[in-house]
PDB file as gemmi writes it, atoms N, CA and C in Angstrom:
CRYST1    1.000    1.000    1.000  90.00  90.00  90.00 P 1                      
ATOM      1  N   UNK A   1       9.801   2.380  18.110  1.00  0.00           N  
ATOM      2  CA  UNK A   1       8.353   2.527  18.258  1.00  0.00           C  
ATOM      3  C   UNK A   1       7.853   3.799  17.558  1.00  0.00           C  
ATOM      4  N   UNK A   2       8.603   5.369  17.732  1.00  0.00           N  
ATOM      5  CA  UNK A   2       7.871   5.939  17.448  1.00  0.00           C  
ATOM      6  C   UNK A   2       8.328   5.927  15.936  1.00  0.00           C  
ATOM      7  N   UNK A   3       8.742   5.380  15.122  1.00  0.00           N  
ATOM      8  CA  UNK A   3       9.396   5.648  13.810  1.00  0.00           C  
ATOM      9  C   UNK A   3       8.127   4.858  13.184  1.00  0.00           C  
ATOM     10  N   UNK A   4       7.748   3.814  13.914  1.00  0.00           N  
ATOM     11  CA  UNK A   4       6.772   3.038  13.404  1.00  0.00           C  
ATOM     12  C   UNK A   4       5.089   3.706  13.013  1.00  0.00           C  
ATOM     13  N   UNK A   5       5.054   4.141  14.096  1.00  0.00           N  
ATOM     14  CA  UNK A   5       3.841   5.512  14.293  1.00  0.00           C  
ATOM     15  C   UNK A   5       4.152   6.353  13.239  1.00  0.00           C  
ATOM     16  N   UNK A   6       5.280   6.902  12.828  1.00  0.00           N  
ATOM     17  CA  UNK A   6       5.178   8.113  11.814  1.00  0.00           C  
ATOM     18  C   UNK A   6       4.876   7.348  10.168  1.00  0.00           C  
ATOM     19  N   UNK A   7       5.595   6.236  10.427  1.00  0.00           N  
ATOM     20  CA  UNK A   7       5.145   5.267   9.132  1.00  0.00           C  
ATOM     21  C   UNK A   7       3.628   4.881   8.630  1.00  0.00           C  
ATOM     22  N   UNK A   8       3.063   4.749   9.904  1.00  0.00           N  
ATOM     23  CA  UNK A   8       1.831   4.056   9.760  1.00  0.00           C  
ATOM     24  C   UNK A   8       1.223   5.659   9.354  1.00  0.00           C  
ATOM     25  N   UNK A   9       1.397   6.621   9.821  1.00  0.00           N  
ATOM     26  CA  UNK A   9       0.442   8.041   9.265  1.00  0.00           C  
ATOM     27  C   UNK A   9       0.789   7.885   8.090  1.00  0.00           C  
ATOM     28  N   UNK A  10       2.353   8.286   7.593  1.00  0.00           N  
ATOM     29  CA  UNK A  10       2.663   8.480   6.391  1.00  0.00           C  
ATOM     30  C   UNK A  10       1.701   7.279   4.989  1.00  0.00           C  
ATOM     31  N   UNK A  11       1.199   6.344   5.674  1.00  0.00           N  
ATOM     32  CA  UNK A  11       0.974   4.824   4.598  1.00  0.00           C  
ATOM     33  C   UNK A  11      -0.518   5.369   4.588  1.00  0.00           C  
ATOM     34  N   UNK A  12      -1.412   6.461   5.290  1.00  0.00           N  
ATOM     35  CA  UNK A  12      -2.679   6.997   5.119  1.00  0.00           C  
ATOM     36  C   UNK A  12      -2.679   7.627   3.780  1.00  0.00           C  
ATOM     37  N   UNK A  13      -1.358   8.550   2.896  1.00  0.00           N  
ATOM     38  CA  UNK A  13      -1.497   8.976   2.044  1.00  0.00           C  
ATOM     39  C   UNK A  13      -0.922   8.242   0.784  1.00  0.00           C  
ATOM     40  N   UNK A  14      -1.765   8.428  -0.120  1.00  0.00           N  
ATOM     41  CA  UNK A  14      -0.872   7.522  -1.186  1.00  0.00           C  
ATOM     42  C   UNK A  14       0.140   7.779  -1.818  1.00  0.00           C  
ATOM     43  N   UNK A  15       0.287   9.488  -1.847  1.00  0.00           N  
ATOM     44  CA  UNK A  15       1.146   9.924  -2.659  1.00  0.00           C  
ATOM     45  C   UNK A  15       2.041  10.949  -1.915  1.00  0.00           C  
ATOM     46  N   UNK A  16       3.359  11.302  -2.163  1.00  0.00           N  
ATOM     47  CA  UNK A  16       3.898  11.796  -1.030  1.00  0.00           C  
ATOM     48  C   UNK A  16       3.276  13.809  -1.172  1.00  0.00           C  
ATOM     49  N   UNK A  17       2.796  13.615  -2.929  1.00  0.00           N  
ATOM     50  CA  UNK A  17       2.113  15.170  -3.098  1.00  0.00           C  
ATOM     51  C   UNK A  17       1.191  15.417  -2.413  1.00  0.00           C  
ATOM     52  N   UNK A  18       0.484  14.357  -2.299  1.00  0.00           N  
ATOM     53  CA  UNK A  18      -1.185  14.224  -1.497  1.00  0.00           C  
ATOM     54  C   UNK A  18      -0.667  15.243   0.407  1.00  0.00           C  
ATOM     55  N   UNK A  19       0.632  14.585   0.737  1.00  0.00           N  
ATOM     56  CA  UNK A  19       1.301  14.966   1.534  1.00  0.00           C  
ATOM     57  C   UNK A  19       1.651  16.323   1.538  1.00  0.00           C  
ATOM     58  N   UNK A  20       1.796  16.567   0.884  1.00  0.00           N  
ATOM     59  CA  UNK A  20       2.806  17.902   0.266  1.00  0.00           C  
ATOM     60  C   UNK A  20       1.748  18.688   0.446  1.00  0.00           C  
ATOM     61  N   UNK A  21       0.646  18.467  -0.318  1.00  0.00           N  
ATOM     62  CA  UNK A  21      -0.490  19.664  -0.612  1.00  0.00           C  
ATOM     63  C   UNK A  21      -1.322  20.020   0.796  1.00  0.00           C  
ATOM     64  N   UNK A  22      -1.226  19.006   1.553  1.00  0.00           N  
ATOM     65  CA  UNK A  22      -1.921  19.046   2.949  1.00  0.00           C  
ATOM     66  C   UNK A  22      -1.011  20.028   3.520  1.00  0.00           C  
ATOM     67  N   UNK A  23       0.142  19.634   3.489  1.00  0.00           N  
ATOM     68  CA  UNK A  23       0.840  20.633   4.665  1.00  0.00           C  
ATOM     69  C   UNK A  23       1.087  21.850   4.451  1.00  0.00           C  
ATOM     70  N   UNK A  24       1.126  22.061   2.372  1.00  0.00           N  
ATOM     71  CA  UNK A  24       0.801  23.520   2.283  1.00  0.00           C  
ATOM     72  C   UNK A  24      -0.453  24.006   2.654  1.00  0.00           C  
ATOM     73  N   UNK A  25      -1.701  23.182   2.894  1.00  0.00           N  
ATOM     74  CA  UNK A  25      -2.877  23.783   3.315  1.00  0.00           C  
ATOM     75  C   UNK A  25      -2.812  24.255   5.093  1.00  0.00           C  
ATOM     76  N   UNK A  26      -1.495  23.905   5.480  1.00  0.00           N  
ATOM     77  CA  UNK A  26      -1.469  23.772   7.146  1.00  0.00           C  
ATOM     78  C   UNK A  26      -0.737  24.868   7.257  1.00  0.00           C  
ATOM     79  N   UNK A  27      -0.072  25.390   6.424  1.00  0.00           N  
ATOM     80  CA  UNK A  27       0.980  26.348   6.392  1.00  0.00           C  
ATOM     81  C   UNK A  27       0.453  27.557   6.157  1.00  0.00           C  
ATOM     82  N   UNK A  28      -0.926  27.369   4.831  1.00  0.00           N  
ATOM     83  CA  UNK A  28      -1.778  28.733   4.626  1.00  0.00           C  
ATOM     84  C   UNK A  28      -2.604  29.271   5.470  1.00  0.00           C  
ATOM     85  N   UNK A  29      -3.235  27.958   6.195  1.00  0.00           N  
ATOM     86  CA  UNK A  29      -3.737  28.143   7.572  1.00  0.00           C  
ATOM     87  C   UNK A  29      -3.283  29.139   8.616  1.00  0.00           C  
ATOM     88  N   UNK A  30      -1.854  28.669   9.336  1.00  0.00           N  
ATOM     89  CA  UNK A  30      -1.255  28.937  10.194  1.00  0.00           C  
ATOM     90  C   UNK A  30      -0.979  30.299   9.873  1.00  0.00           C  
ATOM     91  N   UNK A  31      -0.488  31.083   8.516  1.00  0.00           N  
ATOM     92  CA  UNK A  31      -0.274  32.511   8.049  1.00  0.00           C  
ATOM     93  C   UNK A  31      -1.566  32.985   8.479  1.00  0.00           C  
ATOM     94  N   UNK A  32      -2.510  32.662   7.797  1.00  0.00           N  
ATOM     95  CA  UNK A  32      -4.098  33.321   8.271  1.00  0.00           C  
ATOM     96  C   UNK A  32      -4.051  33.850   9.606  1.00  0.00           C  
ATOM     97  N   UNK A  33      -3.895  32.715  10.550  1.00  0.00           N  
ATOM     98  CA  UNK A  33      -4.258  33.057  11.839  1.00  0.00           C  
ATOM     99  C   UNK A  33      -3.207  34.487  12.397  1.00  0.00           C  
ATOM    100  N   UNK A  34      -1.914  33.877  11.982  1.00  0.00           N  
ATOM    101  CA  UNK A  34      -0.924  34.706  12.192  1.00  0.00           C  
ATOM    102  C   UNK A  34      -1.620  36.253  12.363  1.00  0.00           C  
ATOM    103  N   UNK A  35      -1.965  35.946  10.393  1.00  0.00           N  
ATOM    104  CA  UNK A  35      -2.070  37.789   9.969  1.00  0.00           C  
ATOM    105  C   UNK A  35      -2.899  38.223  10.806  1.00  0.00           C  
ATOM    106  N   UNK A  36      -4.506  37.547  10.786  1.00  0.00           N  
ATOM    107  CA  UNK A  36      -5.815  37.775  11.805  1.00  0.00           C  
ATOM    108  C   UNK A  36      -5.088  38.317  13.110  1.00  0.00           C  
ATOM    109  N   UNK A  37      -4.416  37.698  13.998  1.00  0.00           N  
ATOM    110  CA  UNK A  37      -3.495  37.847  15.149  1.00  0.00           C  
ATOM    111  C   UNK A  37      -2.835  38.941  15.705  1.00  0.00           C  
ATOM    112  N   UNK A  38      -2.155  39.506  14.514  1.00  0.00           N  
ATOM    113  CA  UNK A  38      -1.255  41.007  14.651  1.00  0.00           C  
ATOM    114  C   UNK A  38      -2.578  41.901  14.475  1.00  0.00           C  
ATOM    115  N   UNK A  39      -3.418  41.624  13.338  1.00  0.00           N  
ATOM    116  CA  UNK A  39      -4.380  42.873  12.908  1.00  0.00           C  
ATOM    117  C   UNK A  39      -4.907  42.744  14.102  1.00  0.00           C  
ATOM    118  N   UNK A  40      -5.500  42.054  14.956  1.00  0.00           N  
ATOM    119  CA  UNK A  40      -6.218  41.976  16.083  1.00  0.00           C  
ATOM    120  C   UNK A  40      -5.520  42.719  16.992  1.00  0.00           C  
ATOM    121  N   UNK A  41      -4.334  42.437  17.085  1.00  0.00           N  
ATOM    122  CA  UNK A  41      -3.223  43.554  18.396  1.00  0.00           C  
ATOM    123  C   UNK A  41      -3.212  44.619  18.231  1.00  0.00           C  
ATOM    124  N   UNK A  42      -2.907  44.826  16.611  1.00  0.00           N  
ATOM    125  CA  UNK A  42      -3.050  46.429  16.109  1.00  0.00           C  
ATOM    126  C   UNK A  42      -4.071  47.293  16.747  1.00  0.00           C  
ATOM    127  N   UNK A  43      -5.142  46.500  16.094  1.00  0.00           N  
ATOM    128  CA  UNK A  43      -6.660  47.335  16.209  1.00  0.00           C  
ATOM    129  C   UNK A  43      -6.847  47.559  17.704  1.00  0.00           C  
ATOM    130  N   UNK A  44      -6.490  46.842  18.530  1.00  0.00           N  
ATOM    131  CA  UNK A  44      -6.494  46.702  20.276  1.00  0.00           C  
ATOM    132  C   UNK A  44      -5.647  48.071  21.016  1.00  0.00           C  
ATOM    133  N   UNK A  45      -4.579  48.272  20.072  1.00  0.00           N  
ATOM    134  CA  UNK A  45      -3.228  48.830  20.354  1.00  0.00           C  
ATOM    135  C   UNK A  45      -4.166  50.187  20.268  1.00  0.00           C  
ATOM    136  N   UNK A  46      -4.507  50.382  19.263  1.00  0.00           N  
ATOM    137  CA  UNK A  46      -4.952  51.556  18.442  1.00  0.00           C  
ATOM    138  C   UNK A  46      -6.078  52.476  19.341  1.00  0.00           C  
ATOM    139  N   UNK A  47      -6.955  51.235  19.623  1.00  0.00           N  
ATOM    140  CA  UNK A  47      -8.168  51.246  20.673  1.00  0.00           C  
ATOM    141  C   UNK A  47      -7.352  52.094  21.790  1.00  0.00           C  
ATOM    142  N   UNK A  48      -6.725  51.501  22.441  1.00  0.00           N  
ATOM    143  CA  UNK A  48      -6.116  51.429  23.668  1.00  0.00           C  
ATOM    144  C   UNK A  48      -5.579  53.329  23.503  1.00  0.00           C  
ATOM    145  N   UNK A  49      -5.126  53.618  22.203  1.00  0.00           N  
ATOM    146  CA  UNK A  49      -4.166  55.026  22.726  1.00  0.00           C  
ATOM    147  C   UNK A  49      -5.257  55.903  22.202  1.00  0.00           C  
ATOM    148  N   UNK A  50      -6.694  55.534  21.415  1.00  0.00           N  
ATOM    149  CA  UNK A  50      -7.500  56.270  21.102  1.00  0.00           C  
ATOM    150  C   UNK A  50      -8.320  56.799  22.689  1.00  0.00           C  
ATOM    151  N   UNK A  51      -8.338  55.915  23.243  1.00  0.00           N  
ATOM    152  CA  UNK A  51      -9.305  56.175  24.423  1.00  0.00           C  
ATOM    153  C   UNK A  51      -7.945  57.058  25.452  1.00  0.00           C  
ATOM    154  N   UNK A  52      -6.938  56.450  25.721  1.00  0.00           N  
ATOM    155  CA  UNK A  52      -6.332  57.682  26.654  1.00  0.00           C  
ATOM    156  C   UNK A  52      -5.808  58.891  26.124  1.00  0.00           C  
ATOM    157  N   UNK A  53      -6.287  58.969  24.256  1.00  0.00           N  
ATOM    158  CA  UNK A  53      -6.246  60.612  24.146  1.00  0.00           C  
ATOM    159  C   UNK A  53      -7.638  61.634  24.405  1.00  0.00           C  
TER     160      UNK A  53                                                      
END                                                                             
């Protein structure tokens, strides 16, 4: 059953690049958030030892 499900997504794209290029767009994504993520902790971190000096 579920092999069937991954088939039927896979038959949405025509080409397996069409594939390819999506998931590098999912991958550039996911770095973004990443980087956004740490800089956000940083800046928090930073906050945090600015105010108890």
């Amino acid at each position: 059953m579920r092999q069937k499900k991954q088939k039927a997504r896979f038959k949405k794209f025509n080409n397996t690049k069409d594939a390819i290029k999506i998931a590098e767009k999912i991958q550039l994504v996911q770095i973004r958030i990443l980087f956004i993520a740490i800089l956000t902790i940083l800046l928090i971190g930073l906050g945090i030892s600015f105010i108890r000096n």
